[in-house]
Every structure is written in C-alpha cells, then in structure tokens.
C-alpha positions as CSV (number, residue, x, y, z in Angstrom):
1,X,81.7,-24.6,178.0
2,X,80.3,-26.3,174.8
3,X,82.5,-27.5,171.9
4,X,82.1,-29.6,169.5
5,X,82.5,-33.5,170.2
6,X,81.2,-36.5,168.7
7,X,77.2,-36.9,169.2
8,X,77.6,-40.5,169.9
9,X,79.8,-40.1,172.8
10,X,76.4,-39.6,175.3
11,X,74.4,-41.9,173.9
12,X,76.3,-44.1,176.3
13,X,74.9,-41.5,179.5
14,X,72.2,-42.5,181.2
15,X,69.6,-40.6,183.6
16,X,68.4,-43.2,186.4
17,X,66.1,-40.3,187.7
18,X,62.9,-40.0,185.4
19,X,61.3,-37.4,187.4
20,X,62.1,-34.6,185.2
21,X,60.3,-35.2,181.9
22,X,59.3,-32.4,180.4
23,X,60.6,-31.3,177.0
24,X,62.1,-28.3,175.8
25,X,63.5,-27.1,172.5
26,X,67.8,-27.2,171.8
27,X,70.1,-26.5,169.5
28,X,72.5,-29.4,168.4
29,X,75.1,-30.0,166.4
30,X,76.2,-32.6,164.5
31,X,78.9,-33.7,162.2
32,X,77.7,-36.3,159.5
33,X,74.7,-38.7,158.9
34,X,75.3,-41.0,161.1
35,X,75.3,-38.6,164.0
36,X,72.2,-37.2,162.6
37,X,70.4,-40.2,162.9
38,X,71.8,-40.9,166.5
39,X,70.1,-37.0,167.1
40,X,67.1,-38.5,165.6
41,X,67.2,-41.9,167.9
42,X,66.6,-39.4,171.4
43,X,65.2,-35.8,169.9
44,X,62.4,-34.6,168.0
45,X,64.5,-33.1,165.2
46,X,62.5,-30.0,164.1
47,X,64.9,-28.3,161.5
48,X,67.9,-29.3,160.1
49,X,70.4,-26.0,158.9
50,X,74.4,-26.4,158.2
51,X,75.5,-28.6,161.1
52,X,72.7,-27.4,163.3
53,X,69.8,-29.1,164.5
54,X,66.8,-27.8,166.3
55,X,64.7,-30.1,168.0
56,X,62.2,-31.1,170.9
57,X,64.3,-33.2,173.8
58,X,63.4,-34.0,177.2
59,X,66.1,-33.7,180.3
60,X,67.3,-36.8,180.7
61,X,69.4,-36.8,177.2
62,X,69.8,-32.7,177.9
63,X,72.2,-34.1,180.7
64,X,73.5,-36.9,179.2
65,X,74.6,-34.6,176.3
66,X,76.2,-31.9,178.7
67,X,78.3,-34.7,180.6
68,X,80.0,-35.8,177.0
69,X,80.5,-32.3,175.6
70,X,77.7,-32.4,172.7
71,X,76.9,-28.4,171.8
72,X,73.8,-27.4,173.4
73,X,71.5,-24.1,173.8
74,X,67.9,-24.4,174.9
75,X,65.9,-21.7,173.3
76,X,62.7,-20.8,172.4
77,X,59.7,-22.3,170.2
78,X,60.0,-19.4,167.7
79,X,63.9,-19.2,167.7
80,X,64.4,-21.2,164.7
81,X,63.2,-19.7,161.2
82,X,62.6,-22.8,159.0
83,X,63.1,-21.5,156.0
84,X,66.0,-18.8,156.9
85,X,68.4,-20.9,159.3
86,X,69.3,-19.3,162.7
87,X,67.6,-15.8,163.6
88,X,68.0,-13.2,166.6
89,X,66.0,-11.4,168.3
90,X,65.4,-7.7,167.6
91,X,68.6,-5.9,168.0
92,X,69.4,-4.9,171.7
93,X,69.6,-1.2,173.0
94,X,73.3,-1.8,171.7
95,X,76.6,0.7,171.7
96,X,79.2,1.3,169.0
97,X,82.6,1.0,170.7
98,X,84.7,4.1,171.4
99,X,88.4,4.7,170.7
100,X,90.7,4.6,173.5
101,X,92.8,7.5,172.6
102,X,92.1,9.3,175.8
103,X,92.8,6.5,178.0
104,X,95.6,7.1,180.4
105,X,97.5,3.9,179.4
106,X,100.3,4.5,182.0
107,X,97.5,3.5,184.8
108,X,96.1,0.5,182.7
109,X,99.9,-0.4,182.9
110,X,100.3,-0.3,185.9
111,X,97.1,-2.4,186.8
112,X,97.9,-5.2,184.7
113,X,101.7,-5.3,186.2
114,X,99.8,-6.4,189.7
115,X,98.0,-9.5,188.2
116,X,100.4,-12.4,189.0
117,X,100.2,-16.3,188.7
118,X,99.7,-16.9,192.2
119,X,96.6,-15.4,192.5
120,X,95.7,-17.1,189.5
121,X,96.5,-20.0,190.9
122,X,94.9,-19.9,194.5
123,X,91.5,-19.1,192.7
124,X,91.2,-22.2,190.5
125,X,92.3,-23.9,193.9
126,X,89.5,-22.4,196.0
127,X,87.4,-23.3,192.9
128,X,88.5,-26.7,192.5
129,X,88.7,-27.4,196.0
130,X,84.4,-27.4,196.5
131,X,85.0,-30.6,194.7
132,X,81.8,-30.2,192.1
133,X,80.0,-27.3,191.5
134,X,77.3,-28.7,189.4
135,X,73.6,-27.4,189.6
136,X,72.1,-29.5,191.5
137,X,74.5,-30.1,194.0
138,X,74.6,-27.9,197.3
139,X,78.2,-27.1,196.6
140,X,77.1,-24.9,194.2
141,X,75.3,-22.5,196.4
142,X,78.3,-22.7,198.4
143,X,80.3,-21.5,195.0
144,X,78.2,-19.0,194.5
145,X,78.0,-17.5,197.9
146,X,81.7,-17.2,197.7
147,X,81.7,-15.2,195.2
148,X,79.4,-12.4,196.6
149,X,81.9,-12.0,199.4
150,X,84.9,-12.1,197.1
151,X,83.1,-9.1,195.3
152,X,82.1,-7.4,198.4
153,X,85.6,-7.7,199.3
154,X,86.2,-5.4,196.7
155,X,83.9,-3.0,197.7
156,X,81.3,-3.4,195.2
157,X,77.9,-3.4,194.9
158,X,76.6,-7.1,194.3
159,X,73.3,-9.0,193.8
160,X,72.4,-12.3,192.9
161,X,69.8,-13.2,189.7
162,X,67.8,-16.3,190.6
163,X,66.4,-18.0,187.8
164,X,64.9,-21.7,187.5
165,X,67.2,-24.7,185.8
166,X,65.1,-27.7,184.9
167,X,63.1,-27.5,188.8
168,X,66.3,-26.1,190.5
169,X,66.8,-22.7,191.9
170,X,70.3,-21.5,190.2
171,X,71.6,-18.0,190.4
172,X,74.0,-15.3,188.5
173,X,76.2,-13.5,191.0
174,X,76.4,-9.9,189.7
175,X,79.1,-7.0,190.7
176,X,78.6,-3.8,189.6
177,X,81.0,-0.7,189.4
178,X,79.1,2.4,188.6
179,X,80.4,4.7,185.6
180,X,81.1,8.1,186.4
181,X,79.8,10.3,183.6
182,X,76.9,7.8,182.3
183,X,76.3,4.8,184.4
184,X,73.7,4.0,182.2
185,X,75.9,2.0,179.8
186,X,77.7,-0.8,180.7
187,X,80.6,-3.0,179.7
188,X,80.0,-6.6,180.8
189,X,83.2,-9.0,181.8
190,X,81.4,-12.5,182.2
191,X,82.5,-16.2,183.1
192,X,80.0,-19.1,183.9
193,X,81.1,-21.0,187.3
194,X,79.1,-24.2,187.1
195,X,81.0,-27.4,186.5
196,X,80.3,-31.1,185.3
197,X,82.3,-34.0,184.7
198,X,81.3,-37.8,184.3
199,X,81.1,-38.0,188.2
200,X,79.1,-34.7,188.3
201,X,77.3,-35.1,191.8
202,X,80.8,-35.8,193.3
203,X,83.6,-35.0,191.6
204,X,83.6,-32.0,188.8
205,X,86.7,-29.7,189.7
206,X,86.2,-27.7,186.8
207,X,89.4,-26.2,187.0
208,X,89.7,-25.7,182.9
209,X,86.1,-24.9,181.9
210,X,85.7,-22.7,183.7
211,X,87.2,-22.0,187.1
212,X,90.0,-19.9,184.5
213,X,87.2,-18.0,183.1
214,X,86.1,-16.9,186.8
215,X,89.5,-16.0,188.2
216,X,90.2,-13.8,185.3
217,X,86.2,-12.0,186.1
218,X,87.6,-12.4,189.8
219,X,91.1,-10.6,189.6
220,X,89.5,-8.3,187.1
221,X,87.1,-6.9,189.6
222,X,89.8,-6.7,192.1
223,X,92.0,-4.8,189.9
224,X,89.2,-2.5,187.8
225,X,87.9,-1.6,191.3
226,X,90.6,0.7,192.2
227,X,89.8,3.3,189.5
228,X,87.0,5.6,188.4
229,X,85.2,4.7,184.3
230,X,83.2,6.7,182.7
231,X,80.6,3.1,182.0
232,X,79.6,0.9,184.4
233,X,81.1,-2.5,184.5
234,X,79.9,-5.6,185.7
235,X,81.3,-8.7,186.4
236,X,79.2,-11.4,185.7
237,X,79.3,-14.8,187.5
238,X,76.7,-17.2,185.7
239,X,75.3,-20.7,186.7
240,X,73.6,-23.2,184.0
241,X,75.8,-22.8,181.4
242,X,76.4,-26.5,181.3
243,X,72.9,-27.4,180.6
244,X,72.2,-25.3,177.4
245,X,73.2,-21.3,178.5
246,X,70.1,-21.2,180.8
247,X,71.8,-18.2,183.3
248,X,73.3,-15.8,180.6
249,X,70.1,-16.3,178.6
250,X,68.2,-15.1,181.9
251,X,70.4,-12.1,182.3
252,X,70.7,-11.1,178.8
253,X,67.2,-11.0,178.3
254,X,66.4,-9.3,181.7
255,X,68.9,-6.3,179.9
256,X,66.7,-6.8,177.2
257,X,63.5,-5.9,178.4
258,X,64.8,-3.2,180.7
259,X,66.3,-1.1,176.9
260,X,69.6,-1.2,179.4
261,X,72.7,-0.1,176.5
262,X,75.3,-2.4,176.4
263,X,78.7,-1.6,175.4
264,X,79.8,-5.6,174.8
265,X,80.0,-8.9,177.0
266,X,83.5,-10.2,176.8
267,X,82.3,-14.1,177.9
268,X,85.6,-15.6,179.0
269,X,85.5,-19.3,179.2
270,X,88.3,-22.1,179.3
271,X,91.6,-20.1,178.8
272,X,93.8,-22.1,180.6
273,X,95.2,-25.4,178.6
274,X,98.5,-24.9,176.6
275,X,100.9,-27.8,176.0
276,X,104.3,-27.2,174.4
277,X,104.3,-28.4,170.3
278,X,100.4,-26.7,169.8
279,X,99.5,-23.1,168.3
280,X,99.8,-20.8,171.3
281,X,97.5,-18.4,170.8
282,X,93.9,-16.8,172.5
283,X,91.2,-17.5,170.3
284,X,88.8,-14.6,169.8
285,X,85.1,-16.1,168.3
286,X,82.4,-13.2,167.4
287,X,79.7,-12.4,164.8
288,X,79.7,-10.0,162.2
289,X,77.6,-7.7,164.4
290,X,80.6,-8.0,167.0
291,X,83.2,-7.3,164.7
292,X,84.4,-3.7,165.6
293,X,84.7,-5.0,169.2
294,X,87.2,-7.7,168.0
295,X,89.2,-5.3,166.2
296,X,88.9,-3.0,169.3
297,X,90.2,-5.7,171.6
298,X,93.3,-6.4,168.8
299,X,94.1,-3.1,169.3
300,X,94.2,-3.3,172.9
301,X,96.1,-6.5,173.2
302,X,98.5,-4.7,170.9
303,X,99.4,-1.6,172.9
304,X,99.6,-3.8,176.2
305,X,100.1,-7.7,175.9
306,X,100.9,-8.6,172.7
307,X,99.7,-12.4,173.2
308,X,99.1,-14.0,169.9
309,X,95.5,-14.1,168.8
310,X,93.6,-16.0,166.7
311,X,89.8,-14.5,165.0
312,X,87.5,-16.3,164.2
313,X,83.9,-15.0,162.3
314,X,81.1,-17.1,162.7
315,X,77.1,-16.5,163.6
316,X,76.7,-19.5,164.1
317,X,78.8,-20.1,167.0
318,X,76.6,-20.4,169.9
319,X,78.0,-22.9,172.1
320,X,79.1,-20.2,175.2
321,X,77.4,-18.1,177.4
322,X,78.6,-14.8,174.6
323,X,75.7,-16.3,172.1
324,X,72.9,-15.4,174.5
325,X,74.2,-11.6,174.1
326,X,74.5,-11.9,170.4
327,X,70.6,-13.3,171.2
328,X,69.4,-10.2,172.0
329,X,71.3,-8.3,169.8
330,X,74.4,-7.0,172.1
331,X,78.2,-6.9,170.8
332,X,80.5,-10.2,172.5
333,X,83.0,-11.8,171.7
334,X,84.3,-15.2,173.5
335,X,87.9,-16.3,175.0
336,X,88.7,-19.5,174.9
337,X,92.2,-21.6,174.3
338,X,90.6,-22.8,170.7
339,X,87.9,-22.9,168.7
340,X,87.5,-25.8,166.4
341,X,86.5,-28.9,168.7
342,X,89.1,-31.1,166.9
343,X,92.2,-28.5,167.4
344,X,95.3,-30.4,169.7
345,X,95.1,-26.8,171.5
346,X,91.7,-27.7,172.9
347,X,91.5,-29.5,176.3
348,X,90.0,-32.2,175.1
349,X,91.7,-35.3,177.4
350,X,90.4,-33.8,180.6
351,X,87.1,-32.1,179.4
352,X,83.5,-32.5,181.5
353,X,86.1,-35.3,183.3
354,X,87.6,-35.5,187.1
355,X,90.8,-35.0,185.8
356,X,90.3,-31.5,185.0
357,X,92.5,-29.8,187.4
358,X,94.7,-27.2,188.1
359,X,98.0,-29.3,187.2
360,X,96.7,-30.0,183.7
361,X,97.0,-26.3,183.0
362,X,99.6,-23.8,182.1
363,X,99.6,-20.7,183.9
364,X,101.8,-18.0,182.2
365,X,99.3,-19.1,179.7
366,X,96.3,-18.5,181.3
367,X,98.0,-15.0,182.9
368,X,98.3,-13.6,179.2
369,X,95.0,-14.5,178.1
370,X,93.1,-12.6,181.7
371,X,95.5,-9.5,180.7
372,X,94.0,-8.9,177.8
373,X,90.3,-9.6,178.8
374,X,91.4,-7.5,181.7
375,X,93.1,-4.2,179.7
376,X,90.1,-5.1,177.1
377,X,87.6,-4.2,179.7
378,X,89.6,-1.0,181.4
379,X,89.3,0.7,177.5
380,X,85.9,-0.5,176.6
381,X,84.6,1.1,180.2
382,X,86.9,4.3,179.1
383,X,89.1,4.6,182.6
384,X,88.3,8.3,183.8
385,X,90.9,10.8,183.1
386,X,89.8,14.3,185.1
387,X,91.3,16.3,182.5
388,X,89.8,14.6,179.4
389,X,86.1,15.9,177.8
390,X,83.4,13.2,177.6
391,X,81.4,13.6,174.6
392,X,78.1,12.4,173.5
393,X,75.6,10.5,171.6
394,X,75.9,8.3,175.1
395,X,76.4,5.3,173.0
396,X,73.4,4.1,170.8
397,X,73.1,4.8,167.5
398,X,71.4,8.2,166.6
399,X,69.7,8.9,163.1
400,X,69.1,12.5,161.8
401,X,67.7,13.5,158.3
402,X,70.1,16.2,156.4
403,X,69.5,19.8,157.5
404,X,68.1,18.8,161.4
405,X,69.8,19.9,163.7
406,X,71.8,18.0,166.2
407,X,72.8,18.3,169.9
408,X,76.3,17.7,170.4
409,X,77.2,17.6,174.6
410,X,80.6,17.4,176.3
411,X,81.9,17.1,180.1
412,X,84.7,19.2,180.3
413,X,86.4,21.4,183.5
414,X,88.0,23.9,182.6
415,X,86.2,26.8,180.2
416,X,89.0,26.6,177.4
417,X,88.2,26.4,173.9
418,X,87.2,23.2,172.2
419,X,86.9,21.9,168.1
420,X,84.5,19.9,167.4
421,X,84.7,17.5,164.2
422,X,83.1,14.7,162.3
423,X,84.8,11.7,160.8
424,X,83.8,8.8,159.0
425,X,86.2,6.1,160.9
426,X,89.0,6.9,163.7
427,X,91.5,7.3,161.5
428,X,89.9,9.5,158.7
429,X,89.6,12.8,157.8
430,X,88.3,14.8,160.3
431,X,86.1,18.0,159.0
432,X,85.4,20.2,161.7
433,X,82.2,21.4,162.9
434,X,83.1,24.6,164.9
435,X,85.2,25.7,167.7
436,X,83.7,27.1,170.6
437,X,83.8,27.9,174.2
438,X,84.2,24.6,176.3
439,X,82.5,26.1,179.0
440,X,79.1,26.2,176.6
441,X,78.8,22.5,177.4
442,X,76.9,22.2,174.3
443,X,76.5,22.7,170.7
444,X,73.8,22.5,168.2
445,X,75.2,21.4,164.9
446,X,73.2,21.9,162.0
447,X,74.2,19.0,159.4
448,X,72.8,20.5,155.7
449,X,75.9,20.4,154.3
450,X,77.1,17.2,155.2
451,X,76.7,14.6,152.7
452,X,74.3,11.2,154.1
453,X,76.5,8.3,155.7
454,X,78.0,7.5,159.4
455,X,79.8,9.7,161.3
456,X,82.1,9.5,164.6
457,X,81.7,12.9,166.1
458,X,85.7,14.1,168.3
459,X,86.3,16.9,170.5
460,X,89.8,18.4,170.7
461,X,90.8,20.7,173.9
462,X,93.7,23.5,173.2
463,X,95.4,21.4,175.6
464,X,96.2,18.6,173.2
465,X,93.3,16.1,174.5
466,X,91.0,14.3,172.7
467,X,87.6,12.6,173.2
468,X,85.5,10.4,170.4
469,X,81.5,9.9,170.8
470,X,80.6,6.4,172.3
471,X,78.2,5.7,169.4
472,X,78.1,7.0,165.8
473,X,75.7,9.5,164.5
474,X,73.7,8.4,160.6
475,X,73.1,11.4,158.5
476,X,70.3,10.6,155.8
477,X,69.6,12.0,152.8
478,X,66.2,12.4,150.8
479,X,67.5,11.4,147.8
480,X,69.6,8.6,146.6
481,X,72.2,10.8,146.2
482,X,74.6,8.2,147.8
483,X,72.9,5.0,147.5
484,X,74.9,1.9,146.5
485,X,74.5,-2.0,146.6
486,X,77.7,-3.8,147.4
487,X,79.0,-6.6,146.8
488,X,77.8,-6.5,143.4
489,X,77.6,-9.1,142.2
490,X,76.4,-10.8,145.5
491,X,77.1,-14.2,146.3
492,X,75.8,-14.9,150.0
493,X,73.7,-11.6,150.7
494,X,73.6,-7.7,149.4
495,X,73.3,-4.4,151.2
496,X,71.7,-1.7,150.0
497,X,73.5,1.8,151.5
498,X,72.7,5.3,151.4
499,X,69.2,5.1,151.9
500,X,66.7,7.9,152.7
501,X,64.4,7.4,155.7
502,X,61.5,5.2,155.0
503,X,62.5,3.7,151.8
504,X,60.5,1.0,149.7
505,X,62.4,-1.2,148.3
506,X,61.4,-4.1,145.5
507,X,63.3,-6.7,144.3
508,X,62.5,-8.5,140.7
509,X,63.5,-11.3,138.3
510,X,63.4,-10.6,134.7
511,X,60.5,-12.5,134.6
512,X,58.7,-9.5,136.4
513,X,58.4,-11.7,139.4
514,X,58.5,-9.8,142.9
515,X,61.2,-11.5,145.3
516,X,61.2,-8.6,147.8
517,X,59.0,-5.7,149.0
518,X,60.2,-3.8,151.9
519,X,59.9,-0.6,153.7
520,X,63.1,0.7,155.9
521,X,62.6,3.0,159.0
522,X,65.2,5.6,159.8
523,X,68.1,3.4,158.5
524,X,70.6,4.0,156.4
525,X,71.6,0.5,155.1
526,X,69.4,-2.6,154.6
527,X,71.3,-6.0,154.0
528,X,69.5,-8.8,151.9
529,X,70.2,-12.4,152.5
530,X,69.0,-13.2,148.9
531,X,66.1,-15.3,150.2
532,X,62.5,-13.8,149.0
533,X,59.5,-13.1,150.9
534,X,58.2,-16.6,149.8
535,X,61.4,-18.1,151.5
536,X,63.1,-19.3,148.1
537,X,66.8,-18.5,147.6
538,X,67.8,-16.0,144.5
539,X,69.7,-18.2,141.8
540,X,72.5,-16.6,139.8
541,X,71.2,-14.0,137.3
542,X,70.0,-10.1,137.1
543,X,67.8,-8.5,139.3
544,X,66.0,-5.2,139.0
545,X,66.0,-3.4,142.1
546,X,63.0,-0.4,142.2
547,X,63.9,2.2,145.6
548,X,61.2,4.7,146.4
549,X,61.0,7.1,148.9
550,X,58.5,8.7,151.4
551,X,57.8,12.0,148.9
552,X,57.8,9.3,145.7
553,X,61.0,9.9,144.1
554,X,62.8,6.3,142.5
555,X,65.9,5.0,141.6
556,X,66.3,1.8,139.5
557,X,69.4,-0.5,139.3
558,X,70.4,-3.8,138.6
559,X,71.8,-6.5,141.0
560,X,73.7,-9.5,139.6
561,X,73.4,-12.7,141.4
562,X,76.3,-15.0,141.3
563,X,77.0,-18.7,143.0
C-alpha cells in the first residue's frame, strides 16, 4: 500500500541495475517546497495540483520511491487535465447499491461466528513465510500459485490475469462465485499480495501491507462460498501494487472495456496494526461517487460488528489499488488501519521494512476489521433467500422521459399477489404503483403522473417480504418544472437538477461574457465545477444561467458565486 511519507526519504535508494530505462508518467505527492524541488531533482514534473504532482520518471526512482513509501500511481499521458486537476475516465457500466432488507441476517450471523483468529493468523504465516513476495522475485509466482489452489479449495472457479510490470510477467489471481438470478453483476472483494521492504529481493514478509488484506479476501471466499447470491462475487488477488497500481489498473480497465456492471470493489489493504493508547478504529476512504456504498457498509457494520469506523471523503485519494476502480468510474471504498500518513495508528515503524511481521500486529484487531469487509460483501452480493422476489432495473441506472412506459420485472415462486411502489430514498414515502398477480412476472408501468426525479422502485409479497431494485430508475420531465441549482450560492462547484433530456445550458457574467455552453444527454443533473470552457475559475459574483430544451422552451436564473 501507498501512504504518505516524506519525498526525501528515497532519494537515499538506489537502482544498481540500469537496464530498465524507459519512462512512464506518475502521480506523486508531496508535502512542501522543498519536497517539490527534490521531485523536481529525479522527475519531469508535468503538472503541479494541491499536493499532487504529475510527472515523466524513469524506473529506477519508480522503485526507489516504492521501497521508502512515497505515493505513487502510474497512469496515462492524458490522465492529467492541466487546467482542471485530477480527471477520470468516462463513468464505468456502474450499479447503485441495494438495501439489504431482505437479507436473511441470521445466516450472515452465523458465517461471520466461524471466522476466528487462528486462521487469521496461519494465513499471514503462510504469507510471510515465502520470505519476499516482490515482483521480480520467483517467490512471487510461488505466492500467487498458492492462491489458485487456496481458491480451488473452495470450490470455485479461478483464473489468473497476466499483465506486464516494467519487463516482468505479473499476474491477478481471480475467484469467481457466480450469482444466481443475474450473474452479470458483480461485487468485487480485493487485496494486492505483492510485498517490498528495504531488502526486497530477500527479505519483504509483508505481513501488514498486505498479507492482512489477503487473508481477509482469503477467509472471505472460504466463508461466502458456502451460500448462494443473487451477484457474482469475486475475490480479487492483485500483483504490482507496489510499483504504482499496475495489476488493479489492468483488471479494472479489462471490466471497463468489456461494459461488465459493477456493484463496488471493497480494496482491503493494511488492516492489521493496532497498539494500545491510538484511535482504534477501521478507516473507510471513498470519493463522492462512492458515497452511498460507505453509508451502505456503516449500515452493515452496524447490524453485525459494531467496530468503530472512521470516513473519510476525498477524490483525490489514490494511493491503493480502490483508485484504479474510481479510474474507470466504479463505486470503492478502501480498508485500511488509518488514513493520514502522519496518524500514530498507521504502521509506520515497520512499513516497506523486514520487520513487518506477524508479531507487530494485533489480531482481534485485524478479526473485526475482515468481519465487516466480510458481512459488507455477503449484503452488497444480496445472499439468496428462496422465498424473497428479486426485482429489476439489474443495477445500472435507467432514464425514462415522463409518460414512457416502463418494464418493471421480478423473480418470485409462488403466484401470490405482489405491490409494487416507487420511493425516492429507502426510507421515504413509498407511492405505489399497482398490485398485481406475482405470477405475471412483469409489469409495465406507465410513469405520466409521476413528477421528474430519482426513484428506488420495491416489491412487497402478502407474505410480509420485501425486495428493492439494484439501481434507481430517473424520471425526466420536458419542462423545468423541477429544475433547481443548489448550493446556491456555490463555493467549490454547482449542480443544476431537474433537467429535461438534452438540455442546453449557458452560463454568463454580467458582463455578457459566455463561461459555459453545454448540452446534457438523458440526465437529470449536471454538476459544474465553476471552471469555464476557457479553463479560468468563476470569481465571486452573479451569474445568469440560460437552460433550453430540445422543443426550445427556456428558463433563466441567477447563480451567486461566493469564495
């Protein structure tokens, strides 16, 4: 794992091998000046945005920076917009995350009451015990080959993802267990299992970052295994994480291109250290984009473990395998023992060194933090109850205009009677659409009188059970009936809701100046960062703000613009 650490630490690394020269482009950060100008001493520095630099480096200070901890993520040419700071990639085939009100929580109980210390404890051993398991090094094969028969031993389906590290063959060992009513979406529990330490051809027992990480992917799979999901899960072993994300980059992008729907990637990495007189707590790091799955996972830990949790809400952090997810625009969220680099809670004494080992760590501690990453997954996958509907949209966000009608479709066994109804959040109002015969399978709602905005769709059975769509459904309007811009007055961006399908919109100064001019698709809010087409930032003042839709009707409005 990456954390923060003082740039000037590898400056004092050095590569005797110059047979890997070529240059590639990073992320790095830095604290201050003078680490800026150290960054400047070895790298190309392309950009500089917050504490972030992006710059052109060859390998040889790539490694030395890995071995001392310095944050790093290779990424592409393009990656970094110069005006705009950090960018993704278009968003992912991503899913909304579903309740878990269905969930039979007495089996999820009873799953996480079989995950003790001891096994815990023999798999950071066996981890350990291959002495390095840094890329280059044969040991890491020999990692990664047990792995696949640790899987298989659990009867699942597993592959292997080859994928190129700086001239060396790495892979990602992937286990898969297939969903039962849509297989097509899948929840992703993921831990990197390369190692490095300032004796990394030798001597890099991991043990910490991340040999915690794989047990808890490990004893998840051999738990998860045993029962039937609605979603696919796999359990994700990646290689190269030390050297900039190279092996979840490769995955993530290979979901990418392939429009596979992911539910979320819950990246567990270094959740082991905990020494008495520091904040015991998991910390939780996402983005915005991630945010419902946080609250999700709070939920969870709630009903099951209870361990103390600390959120933390930051794009920017991108120094774990979760970040090449968030790339490609897929929900994750990291676990980790801290966040800030300069918290007493993080590992910092044994960190990237041989004396990270299984005796530095506390493990009733790291069994709290794998129970919820463990009960986390079991909800997000939806463990299969037989008597329980599953309803659809499969996940992905669906947009209809007012008055189309949609297809709502439900798995159910028996031919009782079912309500459908439509609710702005999980725990509002529910309106209901109709009650029908649950043997129809199907119904086809038509939404005129439902006023634009975004909807969770619920099925209840006479029974007493109740299902909530994987993904929500956006109703638009033609008109700007609903439109609003909030916050108003902005200070760091604005978003502009309620909007009709293919809206302009133009932004001005009082001067008559045009900062913005763009067109929406089918989507019903459009966030502005306040930075104009001609990359300058929007200082405080008024803004007119002109929307026009497809058939030519407008709505004017003022935005104020405050530092």
């Amino acid at each position: 794992m990456y954390k923060k650490t003082a740039v000037s630490a590898f400056l004092i690394f050095t590569i005797t091998s110059c047979a890997y020269a070529q240059e590639y482009y990073y992320l790095l950060k830095y604290r201050n000046n003078n680490d800026l100008e150290k960054i400047k001493s070895i790298a190309q520095v392309l950009n500089i945005s917050a504490d972030t630099t992006f710059v052109k480096m060859d390998e040889k200070n790539v490694f030395s920076a890995a071995i001392s901890g310095v944050p790093i993520k290779r990424v592409t040419e393009n990656y970094f917009n110069k005006q705009a700071g950090l960018k993704s990639l278009s968003a992912g085939f991503s899913s909304d995350i579903k309740t878990f009100s269905n969930v039979d929580q007495s089996s999820v109980t009873e799953m996480l009451s079989k995950i003790t210390k001891v096994e815990i404890s023999s798999y950071i051993t066996i981890l350990q015990n291959f002495n390095t398991r840094y890329f280059r090094s044969a040991q890491c094969n020999v990692a990664k080959d047990y792995l696949v028969q640790e899987f298989k031993s659990f009867g699942l389906d597993v592959s292997t993802q080859s994928f190129m590290n700086y001239g060396t063959l790495n892979y990602n060992v992937l286990a898969v267990k297939p969903g039962k009513y849509m297989p097509e979406k899948i929840c992703v529990i993921s831990a990197h299992y390369d190692s490095t330490s300032d004796d990394y051809l030798v001597n890099a027992p991991g043990a910490d970052d991340n040999a915690t990480g794989v047990a808890a992917v490990l004893l998840a799979a051999k738990y998860l295994s045993a029962y039937e999901f609605s979603y696919t899960i796999v359990f994700a072993c990646f290689s190269g994480e030390e050297q900039g994300l190279i092996g979840s980059e490769a995955y993530a992008r290979n979901l990418y291109n392939q429009n596979t729907q992911v539910i979320a990637d819950i990246n567990v990495d270094m959740i082991g250290y905990y020494t008495q007189g520091i904040k015991y707590d998991l910390n939780l790091t996402t983005n915005r984009n991630s945010q419902q799955l946080v609250e999700f996972i709070s939920q969870v830990n709630d009903t099951y473990v209870q361990m103390p949790l600390d959120i933390n809400v930051n794009d920017y952090a991108w120094w774990s395998d979760h970040s090449s997810f968030w790339d490609f625009g897929y929900n994750a969220v990291e676990f980790c023992e801290a966040y800030d680099w300069g918290s007493p809670d993080f590992n910092s004494t044994n960190y990237h060194t041989t004396h990270d080992t299984l005796d530095k760590l506390d493990l009733d501690f790291t069994l709290k933090n794998t129970l919820v990453a463990v009960a986390s997954v079991a909800e997000l996958a939806d463990l299969y109850v037989a008597e329980l509907s599953v309803l659809q949209p499969a996940g992905w966000v669906e947009t209809v205009t007012r008055g189309e009608t949609y297809l709502i479709k439900w798995e159910n066994a028996d031919t009782e009677q079912v309500s459908l109804y439509y609710s702005d959040s999980f725990q509002g109002t529910q309106k209901l659409i109709a009650t029908v015969n649950g043997a129809l399978k199907s119904y086809s709602w038509n939404t005129s009188g439902v006023v634009s905005g975004r909807y969770w769709l619920c099925l209840k059975t006479q029974s007493g059970a109740e299902d909530w769509s994987s993904g929500q459904l956006v109703i638009l309007s033609n008109n700007f009936e609903s439109f609003i811009i909030y916050p108003n007055p902005a200070r760091t961006e604005a978003t502009f809701s309620g909007l009709p399908p293919f809206t302009n919109i133009k932004v001005y100064n009082l001067a008559g100046e045009l900062l913005i001019n763009r067109t929406t698709q089918n989507q019903f809010s459009f966030t502005w960062n306040l930075v104009s087409d001609n990359h300058g930032r929007a200082g405080t003042g008024v803004y007119l703000c002109v929307l026009e839709n497809s058939i030519g009707d407008k709505h004017i409005c003022k935005l104020a613009i405050t530092k």
